[in-house]
N, C-alpha and C positions, 0 to 999 in steps of 0.2 A: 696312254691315249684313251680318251673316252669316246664312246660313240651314243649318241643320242635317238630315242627311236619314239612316237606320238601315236597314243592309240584312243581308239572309244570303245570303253568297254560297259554298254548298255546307257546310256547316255552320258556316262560320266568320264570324260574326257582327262587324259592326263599324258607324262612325259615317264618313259623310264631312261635307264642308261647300263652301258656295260662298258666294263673297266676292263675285258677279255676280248676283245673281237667281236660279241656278239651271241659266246658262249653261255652265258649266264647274264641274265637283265634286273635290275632290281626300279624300283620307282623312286622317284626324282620328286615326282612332284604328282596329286591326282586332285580331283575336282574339281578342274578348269570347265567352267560353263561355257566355254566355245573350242572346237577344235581347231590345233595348229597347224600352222599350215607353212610355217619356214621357221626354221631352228640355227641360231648361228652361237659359235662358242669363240669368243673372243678373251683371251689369257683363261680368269677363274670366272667368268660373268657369261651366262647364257639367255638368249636374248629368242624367246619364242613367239612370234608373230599369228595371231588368231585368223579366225573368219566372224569379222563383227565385233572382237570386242578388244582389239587392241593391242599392244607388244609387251608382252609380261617379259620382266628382270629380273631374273634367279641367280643370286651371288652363288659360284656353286661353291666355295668356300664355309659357308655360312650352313650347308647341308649335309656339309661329311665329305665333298669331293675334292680329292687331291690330285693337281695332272702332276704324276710323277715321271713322266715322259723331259727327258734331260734338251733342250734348246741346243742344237749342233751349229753354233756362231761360226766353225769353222769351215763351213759347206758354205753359207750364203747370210747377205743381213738384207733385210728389209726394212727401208726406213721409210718417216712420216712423209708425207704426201706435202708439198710447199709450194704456193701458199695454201692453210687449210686451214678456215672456211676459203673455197675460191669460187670464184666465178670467170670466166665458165673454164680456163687453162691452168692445168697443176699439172708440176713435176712428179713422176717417182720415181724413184732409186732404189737401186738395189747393188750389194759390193758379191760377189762371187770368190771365195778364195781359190777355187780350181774351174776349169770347165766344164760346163755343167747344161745337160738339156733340160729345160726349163716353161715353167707356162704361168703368164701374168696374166689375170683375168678381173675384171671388176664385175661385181654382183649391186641387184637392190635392195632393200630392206626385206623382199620377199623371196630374196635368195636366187631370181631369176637371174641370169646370165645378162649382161648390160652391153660386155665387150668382150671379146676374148683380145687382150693385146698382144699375146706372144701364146703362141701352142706349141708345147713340145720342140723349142728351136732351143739348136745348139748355141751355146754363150761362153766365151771366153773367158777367164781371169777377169775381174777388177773391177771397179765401178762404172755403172750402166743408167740413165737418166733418158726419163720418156715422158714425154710432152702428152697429157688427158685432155683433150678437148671436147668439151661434153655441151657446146651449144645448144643441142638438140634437148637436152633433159630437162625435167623437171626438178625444181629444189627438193631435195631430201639428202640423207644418209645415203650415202654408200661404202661398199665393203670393196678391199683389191686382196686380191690371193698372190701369193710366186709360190712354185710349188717343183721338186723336183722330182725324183722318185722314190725317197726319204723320208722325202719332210716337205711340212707348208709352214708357210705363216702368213695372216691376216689382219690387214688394219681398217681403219677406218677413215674415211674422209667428207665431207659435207659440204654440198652445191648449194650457196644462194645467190640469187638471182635476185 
């Protein structure tokens, strides 16, 4: 698991990472002429959101980084979001192999908090399907999380209107 961290160090802006918790940080990425301001890591592809100048796409493949963190299918799946593009009602799904407390949350491109769907609520066995009704939003990108106390995973889904 990697964790992501965004600093300025004397006007020159950049991203590092640690592959330890935190322990040891190496740099990712520097001389970004604008500071970030929301970092999102979807599979190998890291997706850093500016102040003013835009959403930089760092393959992290492409820079040495390997998520060697094993995908535990057997805890929980998280599928696509249908229909996706929607407007403004999408399904998500999720299969649980055991019972499991659990928290579905959708974010915006800026990583804010959009909805919390589910917090910490117990969920039985099996497949589970929940109706996004996102009338109120504006079109763009948006991210959904399910997360247990394990593991997460993250997709993506996209509101036009």
């Amino acid at each position: 698991m990697q964790t992501f961290w965004n600093t300025n160090n004397g006007g020159n802006y950049g991203i590092y990472y640690s592959s330890n918790v935190g322990q040891n940080w190496l740099p990712l990425i520097s001389g970004l002429s604008a500071k970030t301001n929301s970092l999102f890591s979807i599979d190998t592809v890291l997706f850093a959101g500016t102040s003013g100048d835009g959403v930089y796409k760092i393959n992290l493949s492409t820079v040495g980084i390997n998520n060697n963190s094993e995908v535990n299918l057997k805890e929980f799946q998280l599928f696509q979001n249908y229909p996706n593009p929607f407007n403004p009602i999408t399904k998500i799904e999720f299969e649980l192999t055991k019972q499991s407390s659990i928290s579905l949350i959708v974010y915006n491109i800026r990583g804010e908090t959009v909805k919390e769907l589910i917090k910490n609520y117990l969920k039985n066995q099996g497949k589970h399907t929940f109706d996004f009704d996102r009338s109120n939003l504006p079109s763009g990108v948006y991210f959904y999380e399910l997360s247990t106390s394990s593991f997460k995973q993250i997709r993506t889904m996209l509101l036009i209107k």
